[in-house]
N, C-alpha and C positions, 0 to 999 in steps of 0.2 A: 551744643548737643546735650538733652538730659537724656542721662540716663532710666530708661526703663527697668525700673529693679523686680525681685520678688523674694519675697522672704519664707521659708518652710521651714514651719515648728512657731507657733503662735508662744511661746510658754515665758515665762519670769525674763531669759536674757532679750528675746526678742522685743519684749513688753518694755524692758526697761534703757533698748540700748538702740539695738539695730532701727526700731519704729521711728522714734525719736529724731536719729538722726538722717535717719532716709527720707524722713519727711520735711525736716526742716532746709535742710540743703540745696539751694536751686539748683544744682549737678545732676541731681537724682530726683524720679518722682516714683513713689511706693505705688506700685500696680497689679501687684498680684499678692495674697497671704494664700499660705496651704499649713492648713493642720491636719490628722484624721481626727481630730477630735471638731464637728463643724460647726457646734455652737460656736465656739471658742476661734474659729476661724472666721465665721461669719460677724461676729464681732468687731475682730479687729479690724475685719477688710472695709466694715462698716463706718469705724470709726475716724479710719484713715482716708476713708475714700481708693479703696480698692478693692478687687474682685475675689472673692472666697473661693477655696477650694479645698478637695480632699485627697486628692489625688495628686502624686506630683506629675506622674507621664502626662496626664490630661490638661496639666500646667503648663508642660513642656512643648506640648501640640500649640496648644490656643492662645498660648502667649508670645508673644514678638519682644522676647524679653535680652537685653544688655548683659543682666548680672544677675547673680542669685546669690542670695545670704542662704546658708543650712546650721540652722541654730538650734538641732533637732539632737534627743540622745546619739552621745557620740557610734552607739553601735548600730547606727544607719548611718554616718556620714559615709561611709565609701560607697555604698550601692547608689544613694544618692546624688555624690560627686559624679562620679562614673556614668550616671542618665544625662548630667547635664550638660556633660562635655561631648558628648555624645551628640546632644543637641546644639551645640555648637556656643556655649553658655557662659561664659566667664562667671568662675565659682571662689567663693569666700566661706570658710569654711570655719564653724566657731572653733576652739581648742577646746579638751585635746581633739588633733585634726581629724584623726584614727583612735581603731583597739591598738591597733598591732602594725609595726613596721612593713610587713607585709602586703597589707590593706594601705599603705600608704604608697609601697612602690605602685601597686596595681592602678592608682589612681592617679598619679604621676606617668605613668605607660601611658596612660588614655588620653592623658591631655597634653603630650608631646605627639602621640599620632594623630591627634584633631585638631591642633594646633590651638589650646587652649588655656587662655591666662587661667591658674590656679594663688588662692593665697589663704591666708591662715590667720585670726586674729590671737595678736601677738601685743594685748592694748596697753599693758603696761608701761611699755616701749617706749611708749606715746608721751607718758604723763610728763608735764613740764618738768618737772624735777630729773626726772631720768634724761628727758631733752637736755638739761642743762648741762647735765655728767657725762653726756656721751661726746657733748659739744666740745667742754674742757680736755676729754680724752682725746677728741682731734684733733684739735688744734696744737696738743701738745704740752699742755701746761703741766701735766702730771709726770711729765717723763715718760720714759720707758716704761710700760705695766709688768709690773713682776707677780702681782699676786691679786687675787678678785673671790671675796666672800660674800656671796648673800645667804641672808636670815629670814627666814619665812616661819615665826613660831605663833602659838595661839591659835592655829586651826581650830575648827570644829568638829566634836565626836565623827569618826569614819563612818560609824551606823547611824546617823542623825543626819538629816538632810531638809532642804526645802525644793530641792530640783526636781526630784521627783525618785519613785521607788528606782530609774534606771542603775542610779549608781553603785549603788548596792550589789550590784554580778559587775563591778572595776574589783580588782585584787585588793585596793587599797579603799575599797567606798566612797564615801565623798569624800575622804582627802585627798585621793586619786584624781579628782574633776578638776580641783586649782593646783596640783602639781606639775604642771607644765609653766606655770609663772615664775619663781623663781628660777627653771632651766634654762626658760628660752633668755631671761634675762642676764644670766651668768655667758650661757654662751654668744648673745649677740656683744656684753660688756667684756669680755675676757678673753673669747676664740672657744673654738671645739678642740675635742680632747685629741692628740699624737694618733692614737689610736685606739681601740676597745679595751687593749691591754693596759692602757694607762689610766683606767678608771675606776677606782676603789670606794666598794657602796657596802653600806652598814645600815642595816634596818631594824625595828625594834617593834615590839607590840608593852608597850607600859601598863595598859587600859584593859577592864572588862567588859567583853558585850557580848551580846546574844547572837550575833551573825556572825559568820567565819570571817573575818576582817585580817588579810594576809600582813597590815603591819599599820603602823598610825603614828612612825618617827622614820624620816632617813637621813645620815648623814652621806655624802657622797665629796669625791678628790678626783682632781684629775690633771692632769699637765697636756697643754696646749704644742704647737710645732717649735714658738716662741720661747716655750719655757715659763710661763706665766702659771703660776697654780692657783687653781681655780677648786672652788668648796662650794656647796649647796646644805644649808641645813633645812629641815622642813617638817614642823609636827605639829601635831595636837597635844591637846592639856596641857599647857605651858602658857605664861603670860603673855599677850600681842608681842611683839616685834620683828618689822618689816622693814629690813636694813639691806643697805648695801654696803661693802666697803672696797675701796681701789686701792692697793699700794704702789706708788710709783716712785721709778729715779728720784722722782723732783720734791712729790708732794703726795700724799693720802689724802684721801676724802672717804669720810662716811654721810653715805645717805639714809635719812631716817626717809621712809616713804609718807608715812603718816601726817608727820607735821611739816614735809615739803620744805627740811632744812639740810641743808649741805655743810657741814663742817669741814673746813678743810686746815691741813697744815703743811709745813714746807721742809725742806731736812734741814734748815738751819737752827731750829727749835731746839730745846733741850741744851744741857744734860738735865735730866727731872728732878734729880734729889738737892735743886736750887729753887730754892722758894720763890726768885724774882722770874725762873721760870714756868715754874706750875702758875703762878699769877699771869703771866703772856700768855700762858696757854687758857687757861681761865677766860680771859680778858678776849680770845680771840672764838672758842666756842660758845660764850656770850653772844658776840655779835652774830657768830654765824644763825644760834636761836633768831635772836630780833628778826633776822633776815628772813627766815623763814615765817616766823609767826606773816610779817609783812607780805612776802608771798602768797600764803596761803590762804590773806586775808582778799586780797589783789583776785587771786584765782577764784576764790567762794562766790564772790562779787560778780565776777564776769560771767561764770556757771551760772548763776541765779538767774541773771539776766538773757541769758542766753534760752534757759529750759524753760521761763517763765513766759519770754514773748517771742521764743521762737527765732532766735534773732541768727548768722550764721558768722560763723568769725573762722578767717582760716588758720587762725594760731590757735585753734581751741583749747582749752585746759583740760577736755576730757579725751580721757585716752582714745575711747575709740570713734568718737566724732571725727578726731584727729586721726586715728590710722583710716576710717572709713571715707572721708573728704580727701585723703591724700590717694588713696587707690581711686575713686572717681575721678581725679584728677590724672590718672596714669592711665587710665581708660580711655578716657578722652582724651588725651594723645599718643595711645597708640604705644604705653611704654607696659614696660612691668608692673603690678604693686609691688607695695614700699615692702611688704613681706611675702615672698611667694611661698608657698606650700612645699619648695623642698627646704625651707627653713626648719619645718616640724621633722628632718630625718633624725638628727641628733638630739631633737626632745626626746621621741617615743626611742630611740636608743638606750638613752639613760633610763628613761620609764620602764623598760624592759628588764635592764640589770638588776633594779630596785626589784621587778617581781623574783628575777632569778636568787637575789639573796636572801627570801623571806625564808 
């Protein structure tokens, strides 16, 4: 069975992610685009080999469609969601899913009364690297997780964007549009927070601009049922780094997302102020580099080949080839996707407290 898909919102994510990989995939064949803008729709549908449109209700009528990707500004995903489940549609919804937790129950109501798969791209999830740390967290290598930080620094100006002017009416601008990355990855790597109460967010404005830009730094804390404490950093003007880090029983591991290296160490390591052990330590994030450089040379490779001739692999190296091939894959048998849409409760929660502390 392929999948008859349709994609609304022709713009940059769709262009560079969803097309791509809805067309390469024997699971899925691209059969409908809908922009309101219909050069731009007509293009793509052209180029893809699928049927343009401007309209989504007249999409939703005329087309016999499986799935729909909505990679449209987030302040249409709900009205959007809500037509197609309606229509009886299984919906993929880019992040952030929603404005507002509310707009998220509402859409969540609709496709429990229609009986309709929802999910949310969630792609970092995906990346091998993060594959590999979630893996080592199963299986148990790391111990007990006592503690889970990620670092999401180097954004770009909140008033500066290439998405388009929507961003700019998010509280936080375009740092607002990739701020559900870092959260969703904290929370699916560490658990959600005890409860509302156990969530401590600190937001900052550093920066000058000419739009009301409600903050463009958050620090956020929170403790899980577990007991695991869990931190989110996330700004602009500050140098790139896009880390994670795990502390467990057993062993840490910091992941640098970038160069696709896992550093890892064990508690038998140390004490530090012995030279023959800063040298093991040395000697063992050394290798973990190599490892990565090797990976990520491994991974460019397979990408290239992949985007170059179209080729389809179901270990993909890209995030969302990878979450979007695995939700096709969960369509066609009748299961969940790998992310479904009440996954975004506890983003836009936290996204919510962030507005609440500006």
């Amino acid at each position: 069975m392929t999948l008859r898909t349709g994609v609304i919102g022709a713009g940059i994510v769709a262009e560079n992610n969803h097309f791509p990989a809805l067309t390469r995939n024997p699971k899925t064949t691209l059969a409908a685009v809908c922009d309101l803008d219909e050069s731009r729709a007509r293009e793509a549908a052209a180029e893809h080999g699928a049927t343009a449109y401007t309209n989504p209700e007249i999409l939703f009528s005329e087309e016999e469609l499986d799935w729909v990707h909505i990679a449209t500004p987030v302040q249409s995903h709900a009205e959007l969601a809500t037509k197609a489940v309606e229509s009886g549609i299984p919906v993929t919804l880019q992040k952030p899913a929603t404005t507002t937790r509310d707009e998220l129950e509402d859409v969540l109501a609709s496709a429990r009364e229609h009986d309709v798969p929802t999910s949310v791209v969630h792609n970092w999830l995906f990346y091998p690297v993060v594959r590999r740390l979630r893996r080592r967290i199963r299986t148990g290598e790391l111990g007990e997780i006592r503690a889970v930080e990620t670092t999401f620094t180097g954004e770009g100006r909140p008033d500066e964007t290439y998405r388009g002017s929507w961003v700019f009416d998010l509280p936080g601008g375009d740092l607002e549009e990739g701020f559900p990355h870092p959260l969703y990855l904290t929370l699916a790597i560490g658990g959600t927070p005890r409860d509302e109460e156990a969530v401590d967010v600190r937001t900052r404005v550093a920066g000058e601009y000419d739009d009301d830009v409600g903050y463009d730094g958050v620090r956020m804390q929170y403790v899980t049922d577990d007991d695991t404490l869990c931190s989110v950093t996330y700004t602009s003007g500050s140098a790139p780094n896009n880390q994670i880090r795990v502390h467990g029983t057993e062993r840490s591991v910091t992941v640098d997302v970038p160069t696709n290296t896992v550093d890892a160490h064990d508690r038998e390591e140390g004490p530090f102020h012995l030279p023959s052990e800063q040298v093991r330590r040395g000697l063992t994030t050394a290798r973990s580099s190599l490892l990565g450089v090797a990976n990520s040379l491994a991974d460019y490779g397979l990408s290239h080949v992949e985007d170059e001739y179209g080729v389809h692999r179901e270990r993909s190296a890209d995030g969302h080839y990878f979450l979007f091939n695995e939700a096709a894959t969960a369509f066609r048998e009748g299961r969940q996707p790998p992310v479904p849409l009440s996954r975004s409760r506890w983003v836009l929660t936290l996204m919510e407290r962030a507005r609440e502390s500006m």
